[in-house]
C-alpha positions in Angstrom: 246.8 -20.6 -35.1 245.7 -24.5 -36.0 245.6 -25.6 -39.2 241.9 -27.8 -39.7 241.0 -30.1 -42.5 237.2 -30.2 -43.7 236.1 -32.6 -45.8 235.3 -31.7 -49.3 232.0 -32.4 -51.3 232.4 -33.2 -55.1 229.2 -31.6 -56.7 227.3 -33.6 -60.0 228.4 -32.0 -63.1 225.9 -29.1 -64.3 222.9 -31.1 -66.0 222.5 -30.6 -69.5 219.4 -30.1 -71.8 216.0 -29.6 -71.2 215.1 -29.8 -67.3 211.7 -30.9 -68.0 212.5 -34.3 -69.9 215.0 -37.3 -69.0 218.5 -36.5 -69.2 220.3 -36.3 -73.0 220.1 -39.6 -74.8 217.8 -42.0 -77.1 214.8 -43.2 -75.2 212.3 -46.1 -76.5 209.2 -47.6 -75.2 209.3 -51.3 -74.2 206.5 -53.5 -76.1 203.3 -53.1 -73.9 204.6 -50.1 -72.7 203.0 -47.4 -75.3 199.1 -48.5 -75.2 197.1 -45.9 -78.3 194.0 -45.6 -79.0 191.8 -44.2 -81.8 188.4 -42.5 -81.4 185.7 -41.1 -83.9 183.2 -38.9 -82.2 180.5 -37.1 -83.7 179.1 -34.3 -81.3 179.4 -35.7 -77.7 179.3 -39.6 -79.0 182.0 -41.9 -79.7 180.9 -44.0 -82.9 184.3 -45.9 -82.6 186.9 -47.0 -80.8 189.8 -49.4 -81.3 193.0 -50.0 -79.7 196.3 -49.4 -82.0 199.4 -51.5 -81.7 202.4 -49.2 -81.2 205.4 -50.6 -83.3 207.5 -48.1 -82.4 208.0 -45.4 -79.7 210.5 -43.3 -79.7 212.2 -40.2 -77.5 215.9 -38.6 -78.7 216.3 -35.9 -75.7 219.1 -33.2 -77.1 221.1 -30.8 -74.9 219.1 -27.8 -77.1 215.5 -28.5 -76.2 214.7 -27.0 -80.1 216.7 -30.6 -81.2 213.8 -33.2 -79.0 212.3 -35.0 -81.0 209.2 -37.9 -80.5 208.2 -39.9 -82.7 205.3 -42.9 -82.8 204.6 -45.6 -85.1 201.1 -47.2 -84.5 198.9 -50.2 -86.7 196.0 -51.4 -86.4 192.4 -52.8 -87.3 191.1 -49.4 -88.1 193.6 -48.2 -90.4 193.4 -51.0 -92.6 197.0 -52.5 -92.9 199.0 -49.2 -93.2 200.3 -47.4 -90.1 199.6 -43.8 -88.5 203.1 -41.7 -87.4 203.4 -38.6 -85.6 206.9 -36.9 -85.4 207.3 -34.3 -83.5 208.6 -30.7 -84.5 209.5 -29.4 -81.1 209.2 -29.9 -77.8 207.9 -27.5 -75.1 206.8 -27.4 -71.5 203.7 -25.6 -70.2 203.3 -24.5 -66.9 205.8 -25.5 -64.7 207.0 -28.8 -66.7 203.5 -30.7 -65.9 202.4 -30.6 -69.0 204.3 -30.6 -72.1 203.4 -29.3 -75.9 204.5 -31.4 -78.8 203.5 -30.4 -82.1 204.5 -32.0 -85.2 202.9 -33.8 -88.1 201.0 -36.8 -88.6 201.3 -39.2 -91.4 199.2 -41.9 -92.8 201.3 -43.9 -95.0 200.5 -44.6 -98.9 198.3 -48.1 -98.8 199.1 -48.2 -102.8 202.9 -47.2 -102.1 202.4 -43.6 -103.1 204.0 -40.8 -100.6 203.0 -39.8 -97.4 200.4 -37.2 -96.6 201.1 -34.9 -93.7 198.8 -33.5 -91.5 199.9 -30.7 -88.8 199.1 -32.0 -85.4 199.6 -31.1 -81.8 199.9 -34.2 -79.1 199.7 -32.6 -75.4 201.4 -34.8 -72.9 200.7 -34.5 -69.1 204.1 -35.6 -67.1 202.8 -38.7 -64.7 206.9 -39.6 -63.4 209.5 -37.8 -64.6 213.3 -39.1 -63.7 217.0 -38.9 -64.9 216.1 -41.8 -67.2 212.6 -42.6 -67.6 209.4 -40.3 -68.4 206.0 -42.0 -67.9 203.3 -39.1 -69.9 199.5 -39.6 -71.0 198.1 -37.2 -73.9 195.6 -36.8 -76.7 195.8 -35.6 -80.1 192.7 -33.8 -81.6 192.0 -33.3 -85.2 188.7 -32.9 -87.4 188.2 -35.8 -89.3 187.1 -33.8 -92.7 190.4 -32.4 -93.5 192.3 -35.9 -92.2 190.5 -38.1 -94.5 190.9 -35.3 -97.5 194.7 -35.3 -96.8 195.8 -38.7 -96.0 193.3 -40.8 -97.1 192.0 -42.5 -93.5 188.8 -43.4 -93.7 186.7 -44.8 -91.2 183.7 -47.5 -92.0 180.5 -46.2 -93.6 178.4 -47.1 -90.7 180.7 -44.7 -88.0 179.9 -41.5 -89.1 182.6 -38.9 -87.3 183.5 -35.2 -87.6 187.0 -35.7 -85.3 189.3 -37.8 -84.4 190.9 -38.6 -81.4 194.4 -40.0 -80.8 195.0 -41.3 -76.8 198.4 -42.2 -75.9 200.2 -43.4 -72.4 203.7 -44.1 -72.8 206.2 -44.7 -70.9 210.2 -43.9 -72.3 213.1 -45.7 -70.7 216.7 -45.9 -71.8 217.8 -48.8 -72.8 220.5 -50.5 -70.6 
């Protein structure tokens, strides 16, 4: 009988969290790397859009996928000095990862200091590049514009008449070295 030696393979630890985001840890958006933008459509017609300046861009991946959290901070000409947020609640793929569900609440803050007024909100992402530590995504948030100005105040010149609101985002999350 002979004796032979083989050589060995060391597997990669088991990956933890969510297999459908970046591996656990903070993630941000470098500046020029979250581009928003804000339309007002009434019926088929866009009666404005602007481009919104994204001060903040933020992705905190959690081994439980229940603990992900995303979170934007956005200015601009249209809002008239305050800033728009959206923090997400959860986050969940659809499909086979592709696509990904994120609702949460949107927030307009107080222009005379007052509270914030939340508004429910859903942003769907579609996954563009997904890797151990970047995710490139593209979505939209929808939401009628009655109920959002009523609730947090936003209001839109009198001359662009609108009965929703749209909320485009492409974003891309790196972690920082």
């Amino acid at each position: 009988m002979t004796t032979e030696s083989l050589p060995t393979a060391v597997l990669p630890p088991p990956r933890t969290g969510p297999s459908w985001l970046p591996l656990p840890g903070t993630y941000t958006a470098a500046p020029g790397r979250c581009i928003a933008e804000l339309t007002a459509r009434l019926g088929p017609l866009p009666t404005l859009r602007r481009r919104l300046t994204a001060e903040q861009a933020g992705l905190t991946v959690a081994p439980d996928a229940e603990d992900c959290v995303l979170s934007l901070e956005l200015t601009g000409r249209p809002l008239r000095g305050r800033t728009l947020g959206f923090v997400s609640t959860s986050i969940t793929p659809e499909a086979d990862g592709s696509r990904l569900s994120v609702p949460g609440e949107l927030a307009l803050d107080g222009a005379d200091g007052s509270d914030d007024a939340f508004v429910p909100a859903e942003l769907t992402l579609r996954v563009v590049d997904r890797a151990d530590s970047q995710l490139l995504a593209l979505g939209a948030l929808r939401l009628p514009y009655g109920p959002l100005r009523r609730t947090t105040g936003l209001t839109l010149p009198r001359t662009r008449p609108a009965d929703r609101i749209r909320l485009l985002v492409a974003v891309e999350f790196t972690c920082p070295a």
